[in-house]
N, C-alpha and C positions, 0 to 999 in steps of 0.2 A: 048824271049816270056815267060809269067808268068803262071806258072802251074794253070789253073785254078779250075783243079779238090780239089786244097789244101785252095783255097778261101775259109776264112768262112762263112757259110750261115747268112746273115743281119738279126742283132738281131731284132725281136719281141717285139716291142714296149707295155708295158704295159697298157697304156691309149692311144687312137685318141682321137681328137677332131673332133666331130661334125661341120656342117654348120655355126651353134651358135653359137660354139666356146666352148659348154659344153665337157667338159669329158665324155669317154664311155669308158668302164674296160670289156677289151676283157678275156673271162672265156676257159679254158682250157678246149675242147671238147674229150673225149677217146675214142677209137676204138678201137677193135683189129688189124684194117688194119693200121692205123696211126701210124705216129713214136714217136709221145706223148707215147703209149701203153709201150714203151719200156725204157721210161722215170722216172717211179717210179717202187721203189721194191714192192710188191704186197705179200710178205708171201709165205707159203704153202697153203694156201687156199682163193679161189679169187672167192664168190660164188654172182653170176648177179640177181637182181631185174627183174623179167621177164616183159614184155611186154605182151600186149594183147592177136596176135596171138600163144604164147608158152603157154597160161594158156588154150586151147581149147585140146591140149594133152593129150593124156589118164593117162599117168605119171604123169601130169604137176605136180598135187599137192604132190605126192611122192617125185620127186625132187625138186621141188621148198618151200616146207615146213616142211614134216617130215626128207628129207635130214640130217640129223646129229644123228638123234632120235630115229630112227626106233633100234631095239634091232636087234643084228648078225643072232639069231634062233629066231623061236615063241619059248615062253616060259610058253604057257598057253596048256594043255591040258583038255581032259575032266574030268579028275578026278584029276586037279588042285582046288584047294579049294580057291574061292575067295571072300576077304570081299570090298565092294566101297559103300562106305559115304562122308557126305559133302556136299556142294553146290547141290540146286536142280537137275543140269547137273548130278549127280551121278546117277540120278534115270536111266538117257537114257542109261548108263554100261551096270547098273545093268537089266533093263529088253532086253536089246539085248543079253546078254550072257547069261542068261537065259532063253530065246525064242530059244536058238541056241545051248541049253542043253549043256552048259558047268554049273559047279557046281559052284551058287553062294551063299555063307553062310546066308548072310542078306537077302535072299529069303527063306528059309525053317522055317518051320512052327514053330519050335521049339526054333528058335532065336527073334522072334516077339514081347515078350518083352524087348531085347535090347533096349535102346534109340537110338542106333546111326541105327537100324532098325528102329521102331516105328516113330523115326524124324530126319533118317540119311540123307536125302536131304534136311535137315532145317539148318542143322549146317553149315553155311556160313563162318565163320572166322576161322583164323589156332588157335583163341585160344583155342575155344571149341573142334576144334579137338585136341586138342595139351590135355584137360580137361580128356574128353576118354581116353586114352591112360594113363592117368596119374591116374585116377582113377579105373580103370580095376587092370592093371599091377603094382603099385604102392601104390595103396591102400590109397592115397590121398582126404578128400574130401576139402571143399571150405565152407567158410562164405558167410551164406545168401542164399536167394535162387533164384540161375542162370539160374536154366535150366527151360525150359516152354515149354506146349506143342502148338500146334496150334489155340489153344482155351484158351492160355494162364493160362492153368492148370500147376500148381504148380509139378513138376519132384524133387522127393525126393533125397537121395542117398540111397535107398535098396539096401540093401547086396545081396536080389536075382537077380535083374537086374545087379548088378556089376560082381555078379560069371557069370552071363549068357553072359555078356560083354567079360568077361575076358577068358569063353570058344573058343566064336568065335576067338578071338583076337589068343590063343593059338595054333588056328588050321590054320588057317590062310595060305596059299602058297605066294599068291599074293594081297598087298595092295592098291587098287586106292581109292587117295584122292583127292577130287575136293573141291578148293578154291573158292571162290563167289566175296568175297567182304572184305576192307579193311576199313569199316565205323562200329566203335563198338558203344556199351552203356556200360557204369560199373559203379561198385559204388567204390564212390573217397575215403571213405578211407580204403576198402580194396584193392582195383585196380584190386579186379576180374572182369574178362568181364562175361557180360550175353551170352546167346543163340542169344538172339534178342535184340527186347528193353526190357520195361518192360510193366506191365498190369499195365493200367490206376489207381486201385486202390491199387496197391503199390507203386506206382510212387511218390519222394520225392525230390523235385528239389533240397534240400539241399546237397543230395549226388550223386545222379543219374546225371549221367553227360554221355556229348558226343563226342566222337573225331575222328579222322580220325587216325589208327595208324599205326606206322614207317615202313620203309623195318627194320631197325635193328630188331623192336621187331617182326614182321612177320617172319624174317632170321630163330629168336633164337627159335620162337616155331617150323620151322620147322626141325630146324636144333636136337630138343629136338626130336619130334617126331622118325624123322631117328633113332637117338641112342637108344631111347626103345624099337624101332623094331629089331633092331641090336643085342639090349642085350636079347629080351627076345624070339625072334623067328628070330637067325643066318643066317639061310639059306632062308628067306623071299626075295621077291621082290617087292619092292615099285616103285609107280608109282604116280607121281605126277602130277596132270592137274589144268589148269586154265577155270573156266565156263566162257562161251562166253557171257552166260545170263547177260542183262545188269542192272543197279540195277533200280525199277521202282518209284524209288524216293531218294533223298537224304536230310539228317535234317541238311545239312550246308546252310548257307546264299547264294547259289549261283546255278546255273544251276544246273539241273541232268545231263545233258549231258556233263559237263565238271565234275562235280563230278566222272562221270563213268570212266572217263577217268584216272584221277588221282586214284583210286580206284582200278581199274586194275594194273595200272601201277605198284604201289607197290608192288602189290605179283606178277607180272611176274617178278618184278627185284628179289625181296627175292628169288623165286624159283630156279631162271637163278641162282643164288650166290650159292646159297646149292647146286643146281644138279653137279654145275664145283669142287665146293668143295670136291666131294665124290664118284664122276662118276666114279674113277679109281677105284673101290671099286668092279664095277660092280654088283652092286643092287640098285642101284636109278637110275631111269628114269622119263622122263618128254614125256607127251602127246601131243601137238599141237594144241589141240581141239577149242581154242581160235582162232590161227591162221587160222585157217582153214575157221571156222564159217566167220570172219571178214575180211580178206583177198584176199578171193578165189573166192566167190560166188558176182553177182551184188548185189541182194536183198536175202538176204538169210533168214531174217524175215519172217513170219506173220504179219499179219498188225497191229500186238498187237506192232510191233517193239523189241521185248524182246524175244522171245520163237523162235529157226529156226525150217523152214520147215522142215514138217517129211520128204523128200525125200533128204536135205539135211543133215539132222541127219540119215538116212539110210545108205550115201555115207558116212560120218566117222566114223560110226560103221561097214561098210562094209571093210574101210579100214583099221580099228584097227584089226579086224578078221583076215585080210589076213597078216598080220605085225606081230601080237602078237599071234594069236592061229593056234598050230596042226589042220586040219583037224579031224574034229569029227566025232560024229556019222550021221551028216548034211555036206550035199556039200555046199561048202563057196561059200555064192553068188557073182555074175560077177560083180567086179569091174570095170568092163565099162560098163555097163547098167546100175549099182550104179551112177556114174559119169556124163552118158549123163542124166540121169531124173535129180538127182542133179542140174544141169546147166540148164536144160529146167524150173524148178520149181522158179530158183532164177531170171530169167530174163536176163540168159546169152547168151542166144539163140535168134535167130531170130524168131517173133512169129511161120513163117510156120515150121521151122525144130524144135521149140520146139515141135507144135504139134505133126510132127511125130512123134518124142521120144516117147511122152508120150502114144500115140496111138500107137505106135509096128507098126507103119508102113513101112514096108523096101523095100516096092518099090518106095514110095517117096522121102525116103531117097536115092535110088541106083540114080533115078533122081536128087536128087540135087548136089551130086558128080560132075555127067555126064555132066548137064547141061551149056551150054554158058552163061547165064546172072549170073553177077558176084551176090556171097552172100553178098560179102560185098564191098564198095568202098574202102576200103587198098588191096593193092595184099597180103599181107601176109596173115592180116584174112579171106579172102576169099580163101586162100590155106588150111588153117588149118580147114576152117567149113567142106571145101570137102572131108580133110581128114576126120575130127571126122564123117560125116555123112559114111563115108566106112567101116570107124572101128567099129560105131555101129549097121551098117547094118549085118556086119559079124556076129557079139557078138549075134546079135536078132536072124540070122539061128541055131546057136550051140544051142540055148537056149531053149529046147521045151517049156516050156509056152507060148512064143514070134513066135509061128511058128503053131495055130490054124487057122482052116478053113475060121471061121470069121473075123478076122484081115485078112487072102488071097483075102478075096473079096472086104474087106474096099478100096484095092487097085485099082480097077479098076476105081473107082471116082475120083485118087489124080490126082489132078491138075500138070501140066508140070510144069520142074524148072523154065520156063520164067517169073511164075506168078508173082505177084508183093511180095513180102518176108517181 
């Protein structure tokens, strides 16, 4: 009799044929329960694209996106000294963490006429930052005139602005720079970049040109950057982010929407290059703000499309707090009550459970836990809504704001979980 336990299993045919007689190319499906799973080597680290119900977790976005990024300790305290410029996204830093009385430099009165103050959320390209840096510390200036202000006022190189550049820059603890956009203008034959474009009435088509530019040369100004911070303030920590903010037009021949896209791409690769380049270094870091924005949330816009919801710019400055700063002189707001308004704002919630969120209602929510009619038709998401509504039922009682008299009685009106959802 023929050992059958030693038979081999019948190989798996790479193509059927169809009814037709056409070819069909059967795809290797993975499991962790399946014996495929144990089929390929997979590294030291094997991190999952989540699904639906795992992004409804109070964590989810912790581990599903700052995962790798997050710094071992905060490293921001209150009388950390911090300068954030760059991309319009810098401004949301910079007024959260100085709402939330940690010390921001480009916020005090006496830095005001810096440029990278006065139109440090204008500087969009790593050139211009990369310009700062080089002009402050370096004493560097540039042919022609690059920098503008908003009104397309002419930005000289004063010596007084430069010393007062070069003070903040000197004092400096912690650096956050926010990237925008990797669509320049310059003139061809110096090949300095501008700020922006230019003003209509310097505008000279003979030289004034436009182009989308590289990850190399994106790489090399940030890779410049790093090093002057390195050499001129040692003990600094740099932090690197990408604005979410999408661009609200593009001067190439082709969609905005796919411009934005290539545009982005660029400097998250440049960044991703420099951060692995230098991370052993342990003072350059990257933010996820990008990811987060685009990612995470269904609708996380305004209906402008460009600018996210303040509740969801709440929850990633709620989360950068609890990640990167000491406790202050202010108790760090709840990051699950950051996270369920978050998700009720962008459309990720079901209208009734958005409303409770946003209403502070926790008898509705303790209802929709409880209740027999399903939240959702997947069994999963409709485990995870039940959970998320207990866990921010909890978060609302700790919470005194979330636990007035008025919201107590709002409850006697909510409607049963049966209702239609």
């Amino acid at each position: 009799m023929s050992d059958l336990s030693k038979t081999p299993a019948p190989e798996r045919k790479v193509v059927n044929r169809s009814r037709a007689g056409t070819g069909v190319l059967n795809f290797q499906t993975t499991s962790r329960h399946g014996t495929e799973f144990r089929t390929w080597f997979r590294g030291e680290h094997t991190n999952y694209n989540p699904d639906v119900a795992r992004m409804f977790d109070i964590g989810a976005a912790a581990k599903y996106v700052l995962h790798g990024w997050a710094p071992k300790e905060p490293m921001i305290r209150p009388d950390t000294q911090i300068t954030a410029f760059g991309s319009c996204f810098a401004a949301n830093i910079s007024n959260w963490l100085s709402k939330r009385r940690f010390r921001v430099l480009t916020r005090e009165e006496e830095a005001k006429k810096a440029y990278v103050v006065a139109c440090g959320e204008g500087m969009v390209n790593s050139f211009v930052i990369r310009q700062q840096f080089e002009w402050a510390w370096e004493g560097k200036t540039f042919d022609g005139a690059l920098w503008h202000g908003y009104k397309a006022e002419e930005y000289g190189y004063d010596p007084e602005v430069q010393a007062e550049t070069r003070r903040i820059f000197d004092e400096t603890d912690v650096f956050i720079l926010t990237f925008g956009l990797s669509e320049v203008w310059y003139d061809e034959p110096t090949g300095n970049v501008f700020w922006r474009t230019i003003p209509k009435d310097a505008y000279d088509p003979s030289r004034h040109k436009f182009r989308v530019s590289t990850v190399d040369e994106n790489r090399d100004n940030l890779r410049a950057i790093y090093q002057m911070i390195r050499k001129h303030r040692p003990d600094a920590k740099i932090l690197f982010t990408l604005s979410p903010i999408p661009l609200i037009a593009t001067f190439r021949d082709v969609s905005c929407l796919t411009a934005n896209s290539v545009s982005k791409s660029v400097l998250r690769v440049a960044i991703d290059e420099v951060v692995r380049e230098f991370r052993d270094e342990g003072v350059l870091h990257y933010w996820p703000s990008y990811e987060l924005v685009t990612d995470v949330f269904a609708s996380p816009f305004k209906p402008d499309r460009r600018h996210p919801r303040d509740e969801v710019l709440d929850y990633i400055m709620t989360l950068f707090e609890h990640a990167w700063c000491e406790e202050g002189t202010l108790r760090k707001p709840s990051l699950t009550l950051a996270w369920a308004r978050a998700l009720a704002a962008s459309e990720r919630l079901p209208p009734a459970i958005a409303e409770a969120v946003t209403s502070g209602r926790r008898r509705r929510l303790r209802l929709f836990a409880a209740g027999e009619k399903p939240l959702a038709p997947d069994a999963a998401v409709d485990k995870a809504l039940r959970k998320l509504c207990t866990v921010v039922h909890d978060a609302m009682a700790a919470e005194p704001a979330q636990t007035d008299a008025q919201t107590d009685a709002q409850t006697d009106t909510d409607a049963e979980p049966g209702e239609e959802i």
